[in-house]
VEXROLUM-17667 format. One record per atom (N, C-alpha, C): x negated, y, z; residue number from 1. Coordinates in Angstrom, 2 decimals, padded with zeros to 5 digits. Layout:
u=X, v=Y, w=Z, num=NUM
...
END
This chain:
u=084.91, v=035.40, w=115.12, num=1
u=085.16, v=036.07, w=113.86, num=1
u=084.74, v=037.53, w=114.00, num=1
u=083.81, v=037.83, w=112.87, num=2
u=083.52, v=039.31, w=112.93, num=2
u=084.28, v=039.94, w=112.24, num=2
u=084.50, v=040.90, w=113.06, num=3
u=085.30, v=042.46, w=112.59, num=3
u=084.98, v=043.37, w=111.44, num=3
u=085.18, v=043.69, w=110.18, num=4
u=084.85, v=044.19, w=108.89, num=4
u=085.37, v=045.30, w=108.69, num=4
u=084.65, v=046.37, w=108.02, num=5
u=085.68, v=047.60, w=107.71, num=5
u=086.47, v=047.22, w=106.25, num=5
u=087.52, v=047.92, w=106.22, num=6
u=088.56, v=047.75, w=105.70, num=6
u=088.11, v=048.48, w=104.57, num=6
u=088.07, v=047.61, w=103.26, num=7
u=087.60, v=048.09, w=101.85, num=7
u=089.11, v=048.19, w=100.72, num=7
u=089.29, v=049.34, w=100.74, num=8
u=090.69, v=049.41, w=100.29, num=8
u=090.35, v=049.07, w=098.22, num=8
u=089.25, v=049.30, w=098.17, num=9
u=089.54, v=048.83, w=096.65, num=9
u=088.48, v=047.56, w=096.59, num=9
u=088.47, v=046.87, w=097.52, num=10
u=087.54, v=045.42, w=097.65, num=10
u=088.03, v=044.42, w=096.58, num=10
u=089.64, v=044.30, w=096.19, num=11
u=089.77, v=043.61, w=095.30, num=11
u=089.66, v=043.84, w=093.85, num=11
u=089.65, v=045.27, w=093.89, num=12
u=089.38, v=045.89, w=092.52, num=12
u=087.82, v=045.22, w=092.48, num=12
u=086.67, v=045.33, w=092.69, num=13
u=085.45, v=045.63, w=093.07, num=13
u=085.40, v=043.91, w=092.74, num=13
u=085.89, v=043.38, w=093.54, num=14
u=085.76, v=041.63, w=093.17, num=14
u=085.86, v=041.24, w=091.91, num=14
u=087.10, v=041.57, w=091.33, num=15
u=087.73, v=041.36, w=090.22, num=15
u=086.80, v=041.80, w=089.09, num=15
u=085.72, v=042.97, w=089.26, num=16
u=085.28, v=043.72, w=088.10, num=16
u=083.70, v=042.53, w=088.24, num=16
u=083.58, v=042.25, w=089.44, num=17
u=082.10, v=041.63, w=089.80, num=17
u=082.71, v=040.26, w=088.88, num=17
u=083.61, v=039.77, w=089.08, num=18
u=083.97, v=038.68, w=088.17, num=18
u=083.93, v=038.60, w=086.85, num=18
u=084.91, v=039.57, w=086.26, num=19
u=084.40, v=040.02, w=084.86, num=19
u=083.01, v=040.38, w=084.48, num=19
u=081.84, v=040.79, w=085.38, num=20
u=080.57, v=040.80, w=084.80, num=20
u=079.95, v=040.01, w=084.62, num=20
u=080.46, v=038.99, w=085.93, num=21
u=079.78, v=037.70, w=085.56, num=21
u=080.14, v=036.96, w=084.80, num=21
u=081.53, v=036.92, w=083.88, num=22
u=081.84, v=036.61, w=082.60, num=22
u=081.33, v=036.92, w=081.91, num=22
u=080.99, v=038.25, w=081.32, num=23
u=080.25, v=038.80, w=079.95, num=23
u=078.63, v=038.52, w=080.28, num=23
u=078.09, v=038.14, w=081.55, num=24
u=076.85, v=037.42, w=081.55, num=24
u=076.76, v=036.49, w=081.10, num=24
u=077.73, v=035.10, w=081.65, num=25
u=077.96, v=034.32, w=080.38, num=25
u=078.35, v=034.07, w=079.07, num=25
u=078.62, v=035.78, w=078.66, num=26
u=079.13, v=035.56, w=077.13, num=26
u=077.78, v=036.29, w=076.21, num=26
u=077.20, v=037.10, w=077.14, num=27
u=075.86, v=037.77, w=076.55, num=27
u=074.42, v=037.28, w=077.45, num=27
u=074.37, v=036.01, w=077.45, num=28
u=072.65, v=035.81, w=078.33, num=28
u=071.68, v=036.33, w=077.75, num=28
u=070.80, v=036.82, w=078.91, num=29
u=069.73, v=037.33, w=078.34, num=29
u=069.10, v=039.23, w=078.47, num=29
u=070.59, v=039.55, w=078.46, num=30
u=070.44, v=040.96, w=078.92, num=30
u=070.27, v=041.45, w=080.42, num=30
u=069.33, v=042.29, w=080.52, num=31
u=069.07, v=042.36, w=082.02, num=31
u=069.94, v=043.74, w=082.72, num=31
u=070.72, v=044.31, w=081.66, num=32
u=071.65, v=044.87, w=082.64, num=32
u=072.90, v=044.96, w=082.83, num=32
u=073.67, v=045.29, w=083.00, num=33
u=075.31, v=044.85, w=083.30, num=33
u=075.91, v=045.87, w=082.63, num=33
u=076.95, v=045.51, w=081.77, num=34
u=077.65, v=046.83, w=081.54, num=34
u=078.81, v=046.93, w=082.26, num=34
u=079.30, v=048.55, w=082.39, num=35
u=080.56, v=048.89, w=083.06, num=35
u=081.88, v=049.21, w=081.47, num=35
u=082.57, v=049.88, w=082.38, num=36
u=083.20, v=050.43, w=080.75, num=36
u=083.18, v=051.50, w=080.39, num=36
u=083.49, v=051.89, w=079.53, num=37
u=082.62, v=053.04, w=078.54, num=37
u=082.67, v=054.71, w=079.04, num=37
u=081.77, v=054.87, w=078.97, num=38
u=081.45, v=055.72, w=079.94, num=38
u=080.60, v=056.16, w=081.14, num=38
u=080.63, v=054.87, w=081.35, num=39
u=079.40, v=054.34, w=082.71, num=39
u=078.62, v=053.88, w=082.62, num=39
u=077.39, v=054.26, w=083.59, num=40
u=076.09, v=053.61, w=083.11, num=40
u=075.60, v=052.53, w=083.68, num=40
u=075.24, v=051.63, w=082.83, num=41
u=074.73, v=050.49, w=083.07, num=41
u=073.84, v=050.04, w=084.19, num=41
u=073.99, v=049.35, w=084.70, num=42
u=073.44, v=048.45, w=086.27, num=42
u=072.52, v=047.65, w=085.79, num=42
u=071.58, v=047.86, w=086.69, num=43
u=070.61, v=046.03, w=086.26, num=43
u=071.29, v=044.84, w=087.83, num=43
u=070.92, v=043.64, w=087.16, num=44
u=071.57, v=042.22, w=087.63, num=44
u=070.98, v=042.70, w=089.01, num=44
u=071.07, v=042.21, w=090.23, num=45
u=070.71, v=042.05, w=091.47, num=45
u=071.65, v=040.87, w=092.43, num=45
u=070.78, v=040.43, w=092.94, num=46
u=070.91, v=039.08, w=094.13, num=46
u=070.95, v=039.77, w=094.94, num=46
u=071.89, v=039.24, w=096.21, num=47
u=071.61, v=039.70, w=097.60, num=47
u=071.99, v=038.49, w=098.81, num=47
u=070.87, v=038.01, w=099.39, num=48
u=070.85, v=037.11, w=100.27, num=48
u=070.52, v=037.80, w=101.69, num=48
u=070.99, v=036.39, w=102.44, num=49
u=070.72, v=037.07, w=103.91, num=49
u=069.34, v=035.56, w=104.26, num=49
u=068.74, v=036.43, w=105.28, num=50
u=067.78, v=035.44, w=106.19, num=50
u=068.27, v=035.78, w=107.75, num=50
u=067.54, v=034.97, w=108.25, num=51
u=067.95, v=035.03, w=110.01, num=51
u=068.09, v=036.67, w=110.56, num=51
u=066.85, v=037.32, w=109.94, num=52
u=066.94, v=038.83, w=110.08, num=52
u=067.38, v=040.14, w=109.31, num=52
u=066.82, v=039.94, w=107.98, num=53
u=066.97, v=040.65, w=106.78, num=53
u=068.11, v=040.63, w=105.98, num=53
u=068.40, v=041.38, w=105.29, num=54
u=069.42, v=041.32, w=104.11, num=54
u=068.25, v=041.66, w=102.92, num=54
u=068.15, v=040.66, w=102.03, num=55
u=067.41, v=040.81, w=100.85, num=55
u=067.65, v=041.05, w=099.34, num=55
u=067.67, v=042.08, w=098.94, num=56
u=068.11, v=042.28, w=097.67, num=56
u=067.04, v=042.58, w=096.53, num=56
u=067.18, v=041.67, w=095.81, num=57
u=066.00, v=041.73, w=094.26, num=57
u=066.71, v=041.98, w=093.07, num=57
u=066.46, v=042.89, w=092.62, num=58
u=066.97, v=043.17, w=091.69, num=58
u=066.24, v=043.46, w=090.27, num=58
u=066.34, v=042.97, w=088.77, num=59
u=065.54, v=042.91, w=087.35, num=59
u=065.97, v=044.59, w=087.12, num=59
u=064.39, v=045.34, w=087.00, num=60
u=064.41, v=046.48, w=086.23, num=60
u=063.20, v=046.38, w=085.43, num=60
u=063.33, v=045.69, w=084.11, num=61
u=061.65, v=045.83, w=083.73, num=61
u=061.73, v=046.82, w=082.61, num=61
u=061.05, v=047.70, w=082.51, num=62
u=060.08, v=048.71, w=081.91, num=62
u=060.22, v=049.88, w=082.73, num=62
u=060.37, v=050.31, w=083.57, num=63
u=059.75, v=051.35, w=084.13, num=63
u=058.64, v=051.82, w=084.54, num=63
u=058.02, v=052.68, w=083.60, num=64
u=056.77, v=053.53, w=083.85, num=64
u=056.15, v=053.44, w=084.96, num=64
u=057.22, v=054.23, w=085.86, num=65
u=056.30, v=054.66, w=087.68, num=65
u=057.42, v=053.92, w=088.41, num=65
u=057.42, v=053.81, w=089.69, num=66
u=057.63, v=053.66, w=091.08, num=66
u=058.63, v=055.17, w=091.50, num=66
u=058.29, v=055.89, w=090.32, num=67
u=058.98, v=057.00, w=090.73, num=67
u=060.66, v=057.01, w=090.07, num=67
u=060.60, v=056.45, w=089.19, num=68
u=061.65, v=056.69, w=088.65, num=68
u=062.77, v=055.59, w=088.84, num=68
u=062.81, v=055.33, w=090.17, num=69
u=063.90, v=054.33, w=090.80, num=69
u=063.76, v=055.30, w=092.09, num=69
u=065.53, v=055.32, w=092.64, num=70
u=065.89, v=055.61, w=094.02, num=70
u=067.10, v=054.41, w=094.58, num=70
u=065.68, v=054.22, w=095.57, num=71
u=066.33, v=053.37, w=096.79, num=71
u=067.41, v=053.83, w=097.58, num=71
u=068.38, v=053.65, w=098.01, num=72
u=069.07, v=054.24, w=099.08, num=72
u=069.98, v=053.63, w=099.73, num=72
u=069.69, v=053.45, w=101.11, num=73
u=070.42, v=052.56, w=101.96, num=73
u=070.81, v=053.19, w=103.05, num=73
u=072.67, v=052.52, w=103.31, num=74
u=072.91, v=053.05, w=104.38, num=74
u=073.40, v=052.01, w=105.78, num=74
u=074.09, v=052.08, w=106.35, num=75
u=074.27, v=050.54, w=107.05, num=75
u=075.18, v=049.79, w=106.26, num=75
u=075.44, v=049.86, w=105.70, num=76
u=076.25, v=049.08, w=104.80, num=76
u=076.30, v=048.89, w=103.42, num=76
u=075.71, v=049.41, w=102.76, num=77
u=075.52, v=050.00, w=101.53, num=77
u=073.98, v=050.02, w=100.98, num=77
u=073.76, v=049.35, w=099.35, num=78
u=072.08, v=049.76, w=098.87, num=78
u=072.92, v=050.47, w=097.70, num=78
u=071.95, v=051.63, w=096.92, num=79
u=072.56, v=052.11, w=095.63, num=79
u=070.91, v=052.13, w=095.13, num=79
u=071.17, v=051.95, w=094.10, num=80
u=069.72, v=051.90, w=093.00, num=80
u=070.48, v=053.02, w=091.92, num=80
u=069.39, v=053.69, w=091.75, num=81
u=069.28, v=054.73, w=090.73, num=81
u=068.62, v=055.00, w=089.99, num=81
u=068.40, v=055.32, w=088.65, num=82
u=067.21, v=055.59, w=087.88, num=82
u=067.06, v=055.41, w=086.45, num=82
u=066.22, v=055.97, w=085.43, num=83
u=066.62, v=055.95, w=084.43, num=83
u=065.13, v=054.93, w=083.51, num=83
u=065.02, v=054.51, w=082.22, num=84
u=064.44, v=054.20, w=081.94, num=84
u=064.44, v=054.56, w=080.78, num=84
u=063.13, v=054.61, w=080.43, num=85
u=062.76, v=055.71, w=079.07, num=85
u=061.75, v=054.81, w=078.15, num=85
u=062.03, v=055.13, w=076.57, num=86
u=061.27, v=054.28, w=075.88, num=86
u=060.10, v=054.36, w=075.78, num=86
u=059.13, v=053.63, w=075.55, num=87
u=057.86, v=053.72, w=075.44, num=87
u=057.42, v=054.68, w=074.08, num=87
u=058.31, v=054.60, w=073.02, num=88
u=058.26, v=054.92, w=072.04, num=88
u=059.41, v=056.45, w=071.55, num=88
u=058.96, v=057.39, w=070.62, num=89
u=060.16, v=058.15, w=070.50, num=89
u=060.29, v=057.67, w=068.85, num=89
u=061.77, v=057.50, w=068.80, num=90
u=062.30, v=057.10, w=067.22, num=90
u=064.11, v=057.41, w=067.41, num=90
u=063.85, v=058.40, w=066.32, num=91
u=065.14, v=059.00, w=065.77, num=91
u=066.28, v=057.68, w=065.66, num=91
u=066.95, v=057.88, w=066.18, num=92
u=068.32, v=056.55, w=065.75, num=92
u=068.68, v=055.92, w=064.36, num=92
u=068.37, v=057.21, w=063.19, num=93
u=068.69, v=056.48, w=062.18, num=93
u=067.65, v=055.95, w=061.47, num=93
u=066.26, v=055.65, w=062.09, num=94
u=065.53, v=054.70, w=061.87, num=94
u=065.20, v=053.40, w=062.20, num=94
u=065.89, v=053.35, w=063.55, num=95
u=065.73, v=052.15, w=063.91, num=95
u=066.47, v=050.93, w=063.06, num=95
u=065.87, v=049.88, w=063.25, num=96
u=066.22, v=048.48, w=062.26, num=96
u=067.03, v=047.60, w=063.42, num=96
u=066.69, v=047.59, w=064.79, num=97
u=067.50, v=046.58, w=065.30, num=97
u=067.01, v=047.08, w=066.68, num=97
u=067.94, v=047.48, w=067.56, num=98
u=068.02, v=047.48, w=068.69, num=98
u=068.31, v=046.96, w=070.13, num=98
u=068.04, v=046.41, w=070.94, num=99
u=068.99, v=045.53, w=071.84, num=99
u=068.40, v=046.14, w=073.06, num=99
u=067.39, v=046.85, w=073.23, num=100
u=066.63, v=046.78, w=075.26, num=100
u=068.02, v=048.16, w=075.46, num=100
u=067.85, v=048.11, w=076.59, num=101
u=068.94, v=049.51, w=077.37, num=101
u=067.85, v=050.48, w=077.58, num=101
u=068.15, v=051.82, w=077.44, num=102
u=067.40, v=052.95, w=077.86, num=102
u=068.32, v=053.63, w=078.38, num=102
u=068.09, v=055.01, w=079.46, num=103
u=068.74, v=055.56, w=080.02, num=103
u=068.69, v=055.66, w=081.19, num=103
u=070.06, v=055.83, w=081.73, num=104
u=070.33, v=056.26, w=083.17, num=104
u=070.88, v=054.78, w=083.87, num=104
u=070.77, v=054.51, w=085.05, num=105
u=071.45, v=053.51, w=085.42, num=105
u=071.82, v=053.95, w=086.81, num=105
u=072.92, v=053.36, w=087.57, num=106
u=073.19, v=053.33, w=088.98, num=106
u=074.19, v=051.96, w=089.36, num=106
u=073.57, v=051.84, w=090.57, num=107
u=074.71, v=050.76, w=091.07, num=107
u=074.88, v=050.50, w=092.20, num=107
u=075.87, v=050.50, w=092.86, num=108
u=075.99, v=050.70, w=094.48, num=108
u=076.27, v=049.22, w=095.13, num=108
u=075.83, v=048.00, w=095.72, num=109
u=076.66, v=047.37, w=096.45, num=109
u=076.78, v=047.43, w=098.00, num=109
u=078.14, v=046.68, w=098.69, num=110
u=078.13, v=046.37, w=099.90, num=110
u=077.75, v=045.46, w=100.39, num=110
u=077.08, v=045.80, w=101.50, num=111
u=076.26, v=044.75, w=102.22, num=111
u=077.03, v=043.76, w=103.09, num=111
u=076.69, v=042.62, w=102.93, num=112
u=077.28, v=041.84, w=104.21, num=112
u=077.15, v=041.92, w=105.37, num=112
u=076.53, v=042.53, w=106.35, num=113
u=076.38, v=042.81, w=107.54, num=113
u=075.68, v=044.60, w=107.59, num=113
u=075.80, v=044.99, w=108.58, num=114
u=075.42, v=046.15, w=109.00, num=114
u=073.56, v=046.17, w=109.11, num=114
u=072.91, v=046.94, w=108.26, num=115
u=071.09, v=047.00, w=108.33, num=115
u=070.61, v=048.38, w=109.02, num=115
u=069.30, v=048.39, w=109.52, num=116
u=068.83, v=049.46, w=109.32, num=116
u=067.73, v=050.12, w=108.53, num=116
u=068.73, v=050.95, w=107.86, num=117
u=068.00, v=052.13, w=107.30, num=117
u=066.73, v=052.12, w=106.95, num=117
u=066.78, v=052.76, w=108.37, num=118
u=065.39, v=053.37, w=108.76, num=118
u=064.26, v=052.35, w=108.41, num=118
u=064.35, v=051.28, w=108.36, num=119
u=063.36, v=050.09, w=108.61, num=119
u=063.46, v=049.24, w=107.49, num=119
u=063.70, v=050.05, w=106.46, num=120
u=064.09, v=049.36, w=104.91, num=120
u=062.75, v=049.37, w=104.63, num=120
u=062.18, v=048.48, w=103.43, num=121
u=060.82, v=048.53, w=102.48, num=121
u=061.70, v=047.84, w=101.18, num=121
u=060.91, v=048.17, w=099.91, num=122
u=060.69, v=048.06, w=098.74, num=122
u=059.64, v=048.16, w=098.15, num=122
u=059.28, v=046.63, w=097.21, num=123
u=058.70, v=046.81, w=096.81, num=123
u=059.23, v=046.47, w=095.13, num=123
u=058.16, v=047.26, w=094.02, num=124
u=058.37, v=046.66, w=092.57, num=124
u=057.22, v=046.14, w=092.09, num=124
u=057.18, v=044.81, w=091.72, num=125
u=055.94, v=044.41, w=090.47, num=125
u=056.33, v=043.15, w=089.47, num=125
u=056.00, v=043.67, w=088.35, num=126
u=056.42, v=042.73, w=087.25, num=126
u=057.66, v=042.81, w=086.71, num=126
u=058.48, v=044.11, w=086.96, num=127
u=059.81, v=044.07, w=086.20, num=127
u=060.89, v=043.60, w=087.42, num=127
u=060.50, v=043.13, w=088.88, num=128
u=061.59, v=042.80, w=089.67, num=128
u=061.34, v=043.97, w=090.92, num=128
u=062.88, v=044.53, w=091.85, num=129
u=062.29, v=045.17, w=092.76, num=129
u=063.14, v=044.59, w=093.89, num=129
u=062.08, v=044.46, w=094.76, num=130
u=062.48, v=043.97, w=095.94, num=130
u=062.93, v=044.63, w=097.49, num=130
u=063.60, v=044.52, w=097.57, num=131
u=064.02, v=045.14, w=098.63, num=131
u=064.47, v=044.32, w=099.99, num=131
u=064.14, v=044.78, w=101.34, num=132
u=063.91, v=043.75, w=102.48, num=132
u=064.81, v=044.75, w=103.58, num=132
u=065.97, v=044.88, w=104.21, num=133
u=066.84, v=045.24, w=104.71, num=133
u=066.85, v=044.74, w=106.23, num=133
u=066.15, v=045.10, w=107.41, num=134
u=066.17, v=044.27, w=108.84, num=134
u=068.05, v=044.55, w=109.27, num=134
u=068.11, v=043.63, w=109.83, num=135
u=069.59, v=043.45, w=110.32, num=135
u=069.52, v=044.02, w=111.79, num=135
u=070.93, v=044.85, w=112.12, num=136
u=071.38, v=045.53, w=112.74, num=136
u=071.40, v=044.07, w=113.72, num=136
u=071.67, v=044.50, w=114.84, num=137
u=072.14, v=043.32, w=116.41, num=137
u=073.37, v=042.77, w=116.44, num=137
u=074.20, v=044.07, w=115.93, num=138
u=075.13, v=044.12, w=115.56, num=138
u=075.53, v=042.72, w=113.79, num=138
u=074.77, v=042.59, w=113.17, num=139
u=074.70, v=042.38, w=111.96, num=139
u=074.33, v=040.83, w=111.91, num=139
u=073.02, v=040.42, w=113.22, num=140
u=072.75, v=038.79, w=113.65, num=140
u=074.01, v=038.24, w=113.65, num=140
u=075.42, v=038.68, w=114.19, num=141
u=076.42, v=038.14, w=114.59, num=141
u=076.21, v=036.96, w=115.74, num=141
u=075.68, v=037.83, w=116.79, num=142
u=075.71, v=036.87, w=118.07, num=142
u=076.85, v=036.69, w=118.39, num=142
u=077.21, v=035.61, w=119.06, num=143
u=078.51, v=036.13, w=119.67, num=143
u=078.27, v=035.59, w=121.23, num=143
u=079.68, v=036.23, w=121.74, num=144
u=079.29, v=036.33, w=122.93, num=144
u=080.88, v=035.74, w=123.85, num=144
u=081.04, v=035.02, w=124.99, num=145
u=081.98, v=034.32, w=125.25, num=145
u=082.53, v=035.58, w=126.21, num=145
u=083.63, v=035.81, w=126.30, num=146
u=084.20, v=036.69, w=127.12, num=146
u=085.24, v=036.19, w=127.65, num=146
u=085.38, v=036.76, w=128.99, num=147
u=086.24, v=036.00, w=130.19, num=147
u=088.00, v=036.59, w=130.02, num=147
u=088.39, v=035.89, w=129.56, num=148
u=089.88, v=036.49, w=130.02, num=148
u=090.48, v=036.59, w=131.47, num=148
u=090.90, v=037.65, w=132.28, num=149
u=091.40, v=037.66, w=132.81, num=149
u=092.52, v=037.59, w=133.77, num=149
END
């Protein structure tokens, strides 16, 4: 059994990941998540593990550049940042019907095992961004038989 740091608001954090994935099933179709009011909206993201990697893909489609997303990973932790801007400028009280998200977004999750950093890549094309996380030694979860004495 591996040893975990102690996430003192982990059940808060569960509980809210639950409720999003409720209002995903009550709103399909939208590609970003809302928080509550006040906060800015997340886009959806997966995060799987492979033998080495921790892989996280996450839906941001319309962004202009490559520039206007920040990656940031720490051993435990990815946060996506960034805003998305309309293609178009139109005063609010013209618009007829609105639904895409514009703005600011951020969203932090925890990783299941410990990565490094340093040895992160991302890539974006087509509205998805991918991100490829190598696993710490620490993070393979070898284990190892130790002798009691």
């Amino acid at each position: 059994m591996a040893l975990r740091r102690r996430d003192p608001f982990g059940e808060i954090s569960n509980l809210r990941e639950q409720m999003n994935r409720l209002w995903d099933v009550l709103r399909p179709g939208l590609g970003f998540r809302w928080g509550a009011p006040g906060e800015m909206a997340a886009p959806r993201m997966d995060i799987y593990q492979t033998e080495n990697d921790v892989v996280a893909v996450a839906e941001i489609p319309g962004l202009e550049s490559k520039d206007d997303i920040e990656v940031t990973v720490t051993e435990d932790t990815l946060t996506l940042r960034g805003e998305l801007k309309r293609s178009y400028e139109e005063r609010e009280e013209n618009l007829f019907h609105a639904e895409r998200y514009y703005g600011a977004f951020c969203r932090t999750m925890t990783l299941p095992v410990e990565v490094k950093p340093e040895e992160t890549s991302a890539s974006y094309r087509n509205g998805v961004l991918e991100i490829r996380m190598p696993k710490t030694e620490a993070g393979r979860r070898r284990s190892v038989r130790v002798p009691v004495h």
